[in-house]
C-alpha positions in Angstrom: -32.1 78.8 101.0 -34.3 81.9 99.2 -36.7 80.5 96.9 -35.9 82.2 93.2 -38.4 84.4 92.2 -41.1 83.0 89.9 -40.3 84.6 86.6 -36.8 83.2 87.0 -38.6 79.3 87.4 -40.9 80.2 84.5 -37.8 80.9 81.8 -36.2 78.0 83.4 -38.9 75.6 83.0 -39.2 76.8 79.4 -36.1 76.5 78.3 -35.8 72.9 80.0 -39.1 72.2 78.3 -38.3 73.1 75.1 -34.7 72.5 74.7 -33.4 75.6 73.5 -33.0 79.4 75.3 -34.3 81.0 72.0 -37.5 79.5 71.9 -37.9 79.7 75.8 -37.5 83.5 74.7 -40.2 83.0 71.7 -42.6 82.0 74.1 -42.5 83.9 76.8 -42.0 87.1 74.2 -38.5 88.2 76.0 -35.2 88.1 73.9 -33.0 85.0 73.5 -29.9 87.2 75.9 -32.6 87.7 78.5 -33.8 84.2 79.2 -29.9 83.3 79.2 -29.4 86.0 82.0 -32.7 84.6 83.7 -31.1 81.3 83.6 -27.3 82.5 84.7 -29.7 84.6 87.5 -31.0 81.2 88.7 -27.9 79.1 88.0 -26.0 81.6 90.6 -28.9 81.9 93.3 -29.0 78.1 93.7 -25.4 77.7 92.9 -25.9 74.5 90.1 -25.8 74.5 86.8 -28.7 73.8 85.9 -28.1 73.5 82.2 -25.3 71.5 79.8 -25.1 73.9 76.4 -25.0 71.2 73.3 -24.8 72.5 70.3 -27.6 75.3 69.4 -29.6 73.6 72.8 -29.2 72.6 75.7 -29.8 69.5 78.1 -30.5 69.2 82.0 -28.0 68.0 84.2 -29.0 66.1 87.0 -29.6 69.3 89.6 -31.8 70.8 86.5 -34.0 67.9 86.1 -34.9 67.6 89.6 -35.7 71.4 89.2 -37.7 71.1 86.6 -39.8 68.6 88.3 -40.3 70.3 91.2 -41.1 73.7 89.3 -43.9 71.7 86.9 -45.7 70.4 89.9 -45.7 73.6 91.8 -46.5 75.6 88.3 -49.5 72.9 88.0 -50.5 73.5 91.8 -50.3 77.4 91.0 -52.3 77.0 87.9 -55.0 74.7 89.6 -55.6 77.0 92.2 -56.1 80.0 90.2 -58.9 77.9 88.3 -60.6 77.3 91.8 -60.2 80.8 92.6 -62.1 81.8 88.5 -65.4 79.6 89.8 -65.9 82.0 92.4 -66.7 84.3 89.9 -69.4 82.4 88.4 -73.2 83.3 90.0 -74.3 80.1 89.5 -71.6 78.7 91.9 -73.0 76.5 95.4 -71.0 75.3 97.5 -72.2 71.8 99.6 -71.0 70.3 102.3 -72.7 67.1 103.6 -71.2 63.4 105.1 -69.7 61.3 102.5 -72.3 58.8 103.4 -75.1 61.2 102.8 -73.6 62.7 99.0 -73.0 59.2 97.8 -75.7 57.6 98.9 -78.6 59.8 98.8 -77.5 63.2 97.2 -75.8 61.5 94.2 -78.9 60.0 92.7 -80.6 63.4 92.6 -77.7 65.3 91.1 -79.0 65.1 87.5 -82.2 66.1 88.5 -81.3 68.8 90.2 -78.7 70.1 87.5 -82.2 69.6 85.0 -84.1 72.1 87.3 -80.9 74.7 87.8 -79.1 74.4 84.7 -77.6 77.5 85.7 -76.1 76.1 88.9 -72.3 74.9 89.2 -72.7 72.7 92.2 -69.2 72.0 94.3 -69.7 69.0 96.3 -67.7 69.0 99.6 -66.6 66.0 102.3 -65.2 67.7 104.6 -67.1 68.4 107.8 -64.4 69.8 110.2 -64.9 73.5 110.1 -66.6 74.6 113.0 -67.6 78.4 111.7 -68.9 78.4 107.9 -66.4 81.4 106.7 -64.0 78.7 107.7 -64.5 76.6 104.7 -66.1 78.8 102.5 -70.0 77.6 101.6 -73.4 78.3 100.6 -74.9 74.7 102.5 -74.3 72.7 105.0 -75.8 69.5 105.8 -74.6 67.9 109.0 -74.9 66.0 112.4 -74.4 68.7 114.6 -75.5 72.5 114.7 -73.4 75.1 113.3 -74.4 78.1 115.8 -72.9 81.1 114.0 -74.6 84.9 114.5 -76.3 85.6 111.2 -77.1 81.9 109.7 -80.3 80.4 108.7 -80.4 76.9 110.4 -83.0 74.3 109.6 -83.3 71.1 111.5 -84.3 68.3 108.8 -85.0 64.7 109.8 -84.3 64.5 113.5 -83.0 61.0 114.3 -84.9 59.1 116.8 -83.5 56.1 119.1 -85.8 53.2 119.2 
């Protein structure tokens, strides 16, 4: 099955939302006729009504409210990863990677400190260790067990662990 195109799952989740095609339309500035052919568009793509007409609303059937869930959560997983994508824009933005044992442990007691020094920084702690090139997981710092050797990146052995 073709997934429906998004504007068609934005009029539908606003008119299951709010209960009514006309203020689906209010919202999303479009006419009360074209969130009813947005709706008709997606009805016939998927081939379910979607939508029992009651009165001057209208109620999910069973097809439309397992829609609408599925649409929320992938509007709210579209919408999170837009925010992720706005921090990039922000010059204070570092990005950390270190063992989980290391932030929560060592690293987490000097956050405020640090954050005091830098108020300017925006500090995104990451777990995950797994890439093995830097581009891969997109960061400014890595601390970690094993080397990184990648052209063009400033390593610096700290602590070297001695067996005893």
């Amino acid at each position: 099955m073709t997934i429906p195109s998004l504007r068609l799952l934005i009029g539908f989740e606003a008119a299951a939302r709010l209960g009514s095609f006309s203020r689906a339309a209010d919202e999303l500035c479009l006419s009360q006729s074209a969130v009813s052919h947005q709706i008709g568009q997606l009805e016939a793509q998927i081939d379910q009504p979607l939508f029992l007409r009651v009165g001057r609303g209208v109620e999910l059937t069973v097809a439309g409210d397992v829609l609408l869930r599925s649409v929320q959560r992938s509007l709210a997983m579209l919408s999170g990863g837009l925010e992720q994508i706005a921090t990039y824009l922000d010059p204070g933005l570092v990005t950390l990677v270190c063992p989980a044992p290391l932030l929560h442990g060592w690293l987490q007691a000097k956050l405020a400190q640090l954050q005091q020094a830098i108020p300017e920084l925006c500090l995104v702690l990451s777990v995950d260790e797994s890439a093995r090139y830097i581009d891969e997981i997109d960061v400014d710092l890595v601390i970690g067990a094993r080397p990184i050797q990648q052209p063009g990146l400033l390593e610096i052995p700290y602590l070297q662990d001695e067996l005893v």
